[in-house]
C-alpha positions in Angstrom: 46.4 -30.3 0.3 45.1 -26.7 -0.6 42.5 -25.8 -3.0 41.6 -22.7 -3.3 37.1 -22.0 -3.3 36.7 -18.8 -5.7 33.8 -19.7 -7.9 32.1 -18.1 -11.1 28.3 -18.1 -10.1 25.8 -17.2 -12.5 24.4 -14.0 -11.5 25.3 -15.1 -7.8 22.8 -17.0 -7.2 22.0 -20.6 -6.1 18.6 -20.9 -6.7 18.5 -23.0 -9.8 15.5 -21.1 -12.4 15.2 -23.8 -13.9 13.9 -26.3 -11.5 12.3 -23.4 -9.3 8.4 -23.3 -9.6 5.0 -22.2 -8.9 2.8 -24.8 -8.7 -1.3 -23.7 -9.1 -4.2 -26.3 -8.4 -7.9 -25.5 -9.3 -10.6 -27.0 -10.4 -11.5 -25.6 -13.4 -15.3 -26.5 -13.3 -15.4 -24.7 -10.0 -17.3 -20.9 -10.2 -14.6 -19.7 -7.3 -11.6 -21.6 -9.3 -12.8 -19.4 -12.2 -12.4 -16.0 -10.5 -9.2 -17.3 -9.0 -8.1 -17.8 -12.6 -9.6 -14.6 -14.1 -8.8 -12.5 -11.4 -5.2 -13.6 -9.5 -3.4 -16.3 -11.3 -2.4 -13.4 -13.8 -1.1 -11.7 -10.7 1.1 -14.9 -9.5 2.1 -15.1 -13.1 3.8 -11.9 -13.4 5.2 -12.5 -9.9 6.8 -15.6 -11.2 7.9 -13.8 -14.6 9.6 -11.4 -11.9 11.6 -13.6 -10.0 12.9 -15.6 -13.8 10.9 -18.8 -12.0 8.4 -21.7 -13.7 4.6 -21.6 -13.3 2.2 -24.3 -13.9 -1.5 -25.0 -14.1 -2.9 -28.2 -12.8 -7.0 -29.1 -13.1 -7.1 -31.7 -10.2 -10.4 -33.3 -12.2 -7.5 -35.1 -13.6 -5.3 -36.4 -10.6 -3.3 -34.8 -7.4 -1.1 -35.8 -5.5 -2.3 -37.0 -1.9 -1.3 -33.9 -0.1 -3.3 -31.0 -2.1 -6.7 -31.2 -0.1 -8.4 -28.2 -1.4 -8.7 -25.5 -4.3 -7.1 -23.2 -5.4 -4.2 -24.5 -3.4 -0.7 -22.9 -4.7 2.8 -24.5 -3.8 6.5 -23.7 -4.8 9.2 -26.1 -5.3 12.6 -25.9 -5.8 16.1 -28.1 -5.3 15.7 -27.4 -2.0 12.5 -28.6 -1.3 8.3 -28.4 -1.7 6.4 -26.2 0.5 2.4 -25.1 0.2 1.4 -21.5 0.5 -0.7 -21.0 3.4 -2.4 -17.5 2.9 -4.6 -15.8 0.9 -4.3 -16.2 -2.8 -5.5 -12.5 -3.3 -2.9 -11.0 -0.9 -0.1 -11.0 -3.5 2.5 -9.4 -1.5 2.0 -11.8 0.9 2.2 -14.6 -1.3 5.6 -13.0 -2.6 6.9 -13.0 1.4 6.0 -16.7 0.9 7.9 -17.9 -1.7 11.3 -15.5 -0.6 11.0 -17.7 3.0 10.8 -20.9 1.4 13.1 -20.5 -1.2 16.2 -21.5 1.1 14.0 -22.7 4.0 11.3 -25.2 2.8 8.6 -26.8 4.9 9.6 -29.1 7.1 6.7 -32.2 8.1 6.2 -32.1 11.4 2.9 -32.7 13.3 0.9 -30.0 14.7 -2.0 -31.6 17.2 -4.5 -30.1 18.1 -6.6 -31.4 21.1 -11.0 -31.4 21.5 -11.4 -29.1 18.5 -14.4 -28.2 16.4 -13.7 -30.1 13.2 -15.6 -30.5 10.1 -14.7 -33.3 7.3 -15.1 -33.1 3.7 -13.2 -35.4 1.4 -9.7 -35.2 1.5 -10.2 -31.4 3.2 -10.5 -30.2 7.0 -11.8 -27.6 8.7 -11.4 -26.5 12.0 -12.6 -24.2 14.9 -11.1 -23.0 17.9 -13.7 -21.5 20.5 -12.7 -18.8 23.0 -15.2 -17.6 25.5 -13.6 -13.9 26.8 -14.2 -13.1 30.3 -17.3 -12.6 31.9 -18.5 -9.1 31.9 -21.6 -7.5 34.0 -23.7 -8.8 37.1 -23.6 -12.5 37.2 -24.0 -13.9 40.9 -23.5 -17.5 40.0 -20.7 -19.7 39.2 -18.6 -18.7 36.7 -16.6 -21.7 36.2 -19.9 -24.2 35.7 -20.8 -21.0 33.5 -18.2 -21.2 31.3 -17.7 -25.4 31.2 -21.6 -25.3 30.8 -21.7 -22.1 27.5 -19.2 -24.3 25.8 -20.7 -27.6 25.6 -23.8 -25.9 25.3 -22.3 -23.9 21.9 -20.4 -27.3 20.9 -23.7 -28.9 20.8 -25.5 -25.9 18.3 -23.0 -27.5 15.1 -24.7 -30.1 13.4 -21.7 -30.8 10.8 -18.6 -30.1 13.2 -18.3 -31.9 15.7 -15.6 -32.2 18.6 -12.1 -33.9 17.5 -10.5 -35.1 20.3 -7.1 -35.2 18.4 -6.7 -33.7 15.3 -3.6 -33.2 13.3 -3.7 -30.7 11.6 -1.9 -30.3 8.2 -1.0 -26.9 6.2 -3.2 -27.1 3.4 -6.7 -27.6 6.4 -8.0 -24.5 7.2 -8.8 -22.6 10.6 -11.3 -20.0 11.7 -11.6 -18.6 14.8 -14.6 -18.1 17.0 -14.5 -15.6 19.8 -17.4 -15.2 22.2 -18.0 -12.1 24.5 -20.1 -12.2 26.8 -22.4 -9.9 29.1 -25.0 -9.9 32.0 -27.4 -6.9 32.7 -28.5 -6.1 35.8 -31.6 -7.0 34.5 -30.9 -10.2 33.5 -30.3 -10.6 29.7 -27.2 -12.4 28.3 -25.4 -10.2 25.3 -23.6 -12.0 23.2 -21.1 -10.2 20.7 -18.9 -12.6 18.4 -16.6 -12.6 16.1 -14.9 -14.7 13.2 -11.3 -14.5 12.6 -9.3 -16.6 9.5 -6.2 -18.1 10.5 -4.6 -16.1 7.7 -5.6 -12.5 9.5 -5.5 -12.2 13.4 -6.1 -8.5 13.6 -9.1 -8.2 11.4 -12.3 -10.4 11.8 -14.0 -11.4 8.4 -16.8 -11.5 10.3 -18.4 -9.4 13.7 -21.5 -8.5 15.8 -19.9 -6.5 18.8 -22.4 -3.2 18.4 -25.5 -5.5 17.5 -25.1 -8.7 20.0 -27.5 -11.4 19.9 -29.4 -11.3 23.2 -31.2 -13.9 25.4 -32.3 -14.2 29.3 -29.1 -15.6 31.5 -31.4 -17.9 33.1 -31.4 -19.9 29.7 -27.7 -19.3 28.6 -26.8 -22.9 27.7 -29.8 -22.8 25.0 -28.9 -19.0 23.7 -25.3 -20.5 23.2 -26.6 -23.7 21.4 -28.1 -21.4 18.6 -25.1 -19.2 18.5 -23.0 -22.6 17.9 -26.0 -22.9 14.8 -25.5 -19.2 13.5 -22.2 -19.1 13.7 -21.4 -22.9 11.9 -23.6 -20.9 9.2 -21.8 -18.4 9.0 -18.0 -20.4 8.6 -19.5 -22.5 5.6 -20.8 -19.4 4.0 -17.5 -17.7 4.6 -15.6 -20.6 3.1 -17.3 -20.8 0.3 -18.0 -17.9 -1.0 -15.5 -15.4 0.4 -14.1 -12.7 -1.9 -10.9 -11.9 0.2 -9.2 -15.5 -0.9 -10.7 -17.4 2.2 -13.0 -19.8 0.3 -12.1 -23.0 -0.8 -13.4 -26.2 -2.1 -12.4 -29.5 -0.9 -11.4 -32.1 -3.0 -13.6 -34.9 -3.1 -12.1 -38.4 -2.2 -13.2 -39.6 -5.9 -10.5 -37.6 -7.6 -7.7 -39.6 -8.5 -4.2 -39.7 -6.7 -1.1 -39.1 -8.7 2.3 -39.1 -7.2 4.1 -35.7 -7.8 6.8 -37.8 -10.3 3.4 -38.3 -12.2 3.8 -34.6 -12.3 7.2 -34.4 -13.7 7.3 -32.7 -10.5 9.9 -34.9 -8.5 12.3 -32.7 -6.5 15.4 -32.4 -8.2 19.0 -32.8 -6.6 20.3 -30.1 -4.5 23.1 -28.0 -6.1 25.1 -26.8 -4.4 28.9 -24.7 -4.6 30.6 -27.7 -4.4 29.7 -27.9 -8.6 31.1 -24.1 -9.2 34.1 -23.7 -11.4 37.3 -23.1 -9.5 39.3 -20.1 -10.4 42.3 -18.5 -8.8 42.2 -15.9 -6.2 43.9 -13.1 -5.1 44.4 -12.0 -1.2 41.6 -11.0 0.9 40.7 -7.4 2.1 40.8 -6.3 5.8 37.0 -4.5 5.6 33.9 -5.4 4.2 30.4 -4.0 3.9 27.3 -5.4 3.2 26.1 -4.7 -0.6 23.1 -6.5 -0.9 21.0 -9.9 -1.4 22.6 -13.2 -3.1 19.2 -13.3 -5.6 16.3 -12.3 -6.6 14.2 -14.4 -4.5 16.6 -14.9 -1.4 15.8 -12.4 1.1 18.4 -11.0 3.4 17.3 -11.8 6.6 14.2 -14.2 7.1 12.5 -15.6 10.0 9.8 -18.1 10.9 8.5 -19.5 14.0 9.5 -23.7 13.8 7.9 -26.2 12.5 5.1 -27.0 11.9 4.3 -23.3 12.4 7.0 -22.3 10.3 4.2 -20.8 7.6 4.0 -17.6 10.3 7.4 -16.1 8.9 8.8 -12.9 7.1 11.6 -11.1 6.4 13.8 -8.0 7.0 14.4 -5.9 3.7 17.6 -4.1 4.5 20.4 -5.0 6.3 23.5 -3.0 7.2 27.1 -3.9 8.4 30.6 -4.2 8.5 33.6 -6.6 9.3 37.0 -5.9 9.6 40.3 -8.5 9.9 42.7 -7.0 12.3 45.5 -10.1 11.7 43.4 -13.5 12.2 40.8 -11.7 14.8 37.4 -11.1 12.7 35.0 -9.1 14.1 31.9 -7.3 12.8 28.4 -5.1 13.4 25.4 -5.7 11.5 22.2 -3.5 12.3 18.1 -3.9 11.1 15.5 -0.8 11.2 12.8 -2.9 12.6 10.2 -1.1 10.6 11.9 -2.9 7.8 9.8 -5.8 9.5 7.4 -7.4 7.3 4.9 -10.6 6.9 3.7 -9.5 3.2 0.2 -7.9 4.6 -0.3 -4.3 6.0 -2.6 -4.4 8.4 -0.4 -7.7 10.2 2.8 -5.5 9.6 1.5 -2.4 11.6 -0.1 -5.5 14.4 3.4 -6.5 14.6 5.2 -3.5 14.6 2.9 -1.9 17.5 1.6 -5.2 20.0 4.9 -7.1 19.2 8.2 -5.5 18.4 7.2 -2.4 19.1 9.1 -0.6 16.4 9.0 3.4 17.6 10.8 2.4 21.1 13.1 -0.4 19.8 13.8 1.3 16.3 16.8 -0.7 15.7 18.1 -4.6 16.4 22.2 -5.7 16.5 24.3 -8.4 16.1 27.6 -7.9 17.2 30.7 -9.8 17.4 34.5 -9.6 18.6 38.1 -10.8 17.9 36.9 -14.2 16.2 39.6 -16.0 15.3 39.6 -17.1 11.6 42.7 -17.2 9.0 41.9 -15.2 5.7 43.9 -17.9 4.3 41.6 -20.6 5.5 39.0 -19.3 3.0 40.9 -19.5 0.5 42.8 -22.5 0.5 41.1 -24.9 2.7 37.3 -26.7 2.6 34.7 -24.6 3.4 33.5 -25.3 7.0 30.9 -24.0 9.5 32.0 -21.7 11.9 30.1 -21.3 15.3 30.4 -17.6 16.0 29.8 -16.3 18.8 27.9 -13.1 19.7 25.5 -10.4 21.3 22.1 -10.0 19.6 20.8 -6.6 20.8 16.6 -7.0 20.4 13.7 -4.6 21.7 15.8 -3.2 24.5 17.8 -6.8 25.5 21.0 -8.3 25.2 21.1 -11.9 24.7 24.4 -13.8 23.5 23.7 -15.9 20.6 26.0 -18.6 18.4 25.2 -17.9 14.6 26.2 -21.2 12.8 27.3 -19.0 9.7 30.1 -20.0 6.2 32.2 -16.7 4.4 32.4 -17.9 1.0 34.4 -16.0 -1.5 34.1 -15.5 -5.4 34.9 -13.6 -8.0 33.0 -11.0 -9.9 32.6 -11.2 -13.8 34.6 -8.1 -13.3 37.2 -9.8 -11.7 36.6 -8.0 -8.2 36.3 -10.4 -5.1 33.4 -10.5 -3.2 31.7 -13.3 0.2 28.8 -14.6 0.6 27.7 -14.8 4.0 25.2 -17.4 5.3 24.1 -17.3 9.1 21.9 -18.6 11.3 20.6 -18.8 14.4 17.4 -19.8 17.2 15.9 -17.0 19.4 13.1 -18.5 22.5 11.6 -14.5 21.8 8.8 -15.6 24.5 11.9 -16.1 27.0 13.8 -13.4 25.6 10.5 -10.4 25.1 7.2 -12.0 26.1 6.2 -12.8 22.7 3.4 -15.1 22.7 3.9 -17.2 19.2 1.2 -18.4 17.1 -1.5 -21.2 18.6 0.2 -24.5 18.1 3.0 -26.6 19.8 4.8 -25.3 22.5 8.3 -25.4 21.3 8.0 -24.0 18.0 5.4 -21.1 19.4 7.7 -19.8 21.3 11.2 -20.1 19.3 11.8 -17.9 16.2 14.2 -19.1 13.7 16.3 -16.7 11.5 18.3 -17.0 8.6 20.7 -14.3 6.6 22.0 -14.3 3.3 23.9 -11.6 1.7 27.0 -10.5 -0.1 29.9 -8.5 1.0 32.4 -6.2 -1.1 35.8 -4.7 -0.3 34.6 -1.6 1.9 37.3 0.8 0.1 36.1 -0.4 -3.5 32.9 1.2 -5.2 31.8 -2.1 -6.9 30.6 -2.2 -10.3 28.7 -5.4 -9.9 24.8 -5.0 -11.1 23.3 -5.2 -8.0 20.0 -5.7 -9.2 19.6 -9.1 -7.5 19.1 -6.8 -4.2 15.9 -5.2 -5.3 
């Protein structure tokens, strides 16, 4: 039995406005939750008035749900799903990377364990630190092994509120900061030691450092100069975390404040919805070529990425996206093409960090997807149910080939101006480690090292000039 799938979509979108928000917790009788207020929830508001999305205001004093640890916490729900920003509140264009990723891709729960870490407890809130002692420089003549094994239990032992988890799992809203130790022997026997602090949300610029002024003690009594670095530099994390300017202070939320389930909210997920509840209208034939004209919505972005979960917070997008595919009788085939300087995580100085160390943008200036005599009936789209098609294809990245199946659906509509038009939806799993020798975030093996991308875009007749608004591609 045929039915034919041209739809009427709203503005061609499928993210529902209604039931798409920004969720803000504070505390209101917090000093930092008061800047936040003052100073970027006015921001996130006009980012939400921006994208025709909800915003509200929560004072946890009276109730949260179980899984907001920590204020100002910021989350964004839609049919789709819940996720929790994890960034800083004060990088805005970061936090609007964010909610573009997770619009169509929510947070999935998965654990993320980490093993004899320094940890810190506070109400419903965790800290964390990972330690990394660099390579010995200068004129040591002992053992560096029992060195090092000795400088980090001897740094361990300097905290007086972490301590050592053995296994911790670690959930979005705790927070990270890194400690990195580098250390130096003279030839006459003094121990430099230059450190710095790194937030999880920044791994190119330390919000903390003493390389030029080092803290310095004899070698023969390293394990105790380590023990007070351990005290300087837990010091130094709690002052950082709680009164930080750049959005990474926090305060945890105390185990006294009552739990309320997110339906105590009104904040219950609502239904997915999906094509399948489009008005059906009739259709005319299909073209033979087809360019890409831009994004499906406001808040969709064309191409996104993110490493799996539970690292999937480290993600992005591509702004721009060109291509083309042509019917030659039932064989589809097609070329779509990336600048990667279009490349972005929503923060400059971890854009041009990526572009240089990891993608290397001025060598590889462009990435491919490309794909050949596919067999698929132009009447199939319009008559039958839409299905997935496993298409099969070469993904040209930083130099290499590698052949690829993007699990993608072609879905056509019409225009308010009566012109047809698809939506294409694609996706597809790259092991980039395997593939280029990216290292991926610290965290689980399998999702470090595996980059998940998703496309969504529309496609006109490539012989039309469209009148559609295409301000849903901005």
């Amino acid at each position: 039995m045929h039915r034919t799938l041209f739809f009427i979509l709203a503005n061609i979108g499928f993210v529902s406005a209604l039931s798409a928000q920004i969720l803000v917790f504070v505390d209101e009788s917090k000093k930092l939750d008061q800047e936040f207020i003052n100073e970027y929830y006015p921001e996130i508001n006009e980012v939400a008035a921006g994208l025709d999305i909800g915003i509200q205001k929560f004072d946890i004093r009276e109730g949260a749900p179980e899984e907001v640890t920590l204020t100002p916490q910021i989350a964004f729900q839609n049919e789709y799903g819940r996720s929790f920003y994890v960034g800083r509140y004060s990088e805005i264009s970061r936090f609007k990377v964010f909610l573009r990723t997770v619009a169509r891709n929510p947070q999935r729960r998965k654990p993320n364990i980490k093993k004899d870490i320094l940890s810190y407890n506070s109400g419903r809130s965790t800290a964390a630190a990972p330690v990394k002692i660099t390579s010995l420089q200068g004129k040591y003549t002992g053992n560096k092994g029992e060195f090092y094994q000795k400088a980090l239990a001897a740094f361990n032992s300097g905290f007086e509120r972490f301590s050592i988890s053995k296994t911790l799992n670690f959930k979005r809203t705790d927070r990270l900061f890194y400690l990195d130790i580098h250390p130096f022997v003279s030839e006459d026997g003094l121990l430099y030691l230059s450190y710095e602090i790194y937030s999880q949300f920044n791994c190119v610029v330390p919000v903390y450092s003493r390389l030029i002024n080092p803290m310095v003690g004899k070698v023969a009594a390293f394990e105790e100069v380590f023990k007070q670095l351990g005290h300087i530099l837990e010091a130094k994390v709690f002052e950082i975390s709680s009164t930080a300017q750049n959005g990474d202070a926090f305060n945890p939320i105390k185990n006294d404040i009552r739990s309320k389930s997110w339906g105590d909210l009104g904040l219950e997920a609502s239904s997915t919805q999906g094509i399948e509840n489009a008005t059906i209208i009739d259709a005319g034939d299909l073209s033979n070529s087809w360019s890409v004209l831009g994004a499906v919505d406001k808040i969709t972005p064309i191409i996104q990425f993110n490493f799996l979960a539970p690292l999937d917070n480290y993600a992005g997008e591509v702004k721009d996206l060109e291509g083309k595919m042509n019917w030659n009788g039932d064989k589809l085939s097609g070329v779509f093409e990336v600048a990667t300087s279009n490349v972005t995580m929503g923060e400059e100085t971890y854009d041009n960090n990526v572009h240089k160390k990891y993608i290397r943008v001025k060598r590889f200036p462009k990435a491919q997807f490309t794909f050949d005599d596919f067999t698929l009936e132009k009447r199939s789209l319009i008559y039958d149910e839409p299905e997935t098609l496993l298409i099969p294809g070469v993904f040209l990245f930083m130099g290499k080939e590698r052949e690829i199946v993007a699990v993608s659906n072609i879905i056509p509509y019409m225009t308010e101006d009566g012109k047809t038009n698809l939506i294409v939806r694609a996706e597809f799993d790259l092991d980039i480690y395997e593939h280029s020798k990216v290292r991926g975030p610290d965290g689980p093996q399998e999702a470090r090292k595996n980059m998940h991308f998703q496309l969504n875009f529309i496609m006109n007749r490539q012989n039309e000039t469209s009148n559609q608004n295409n301000s849903n591609s901005k």
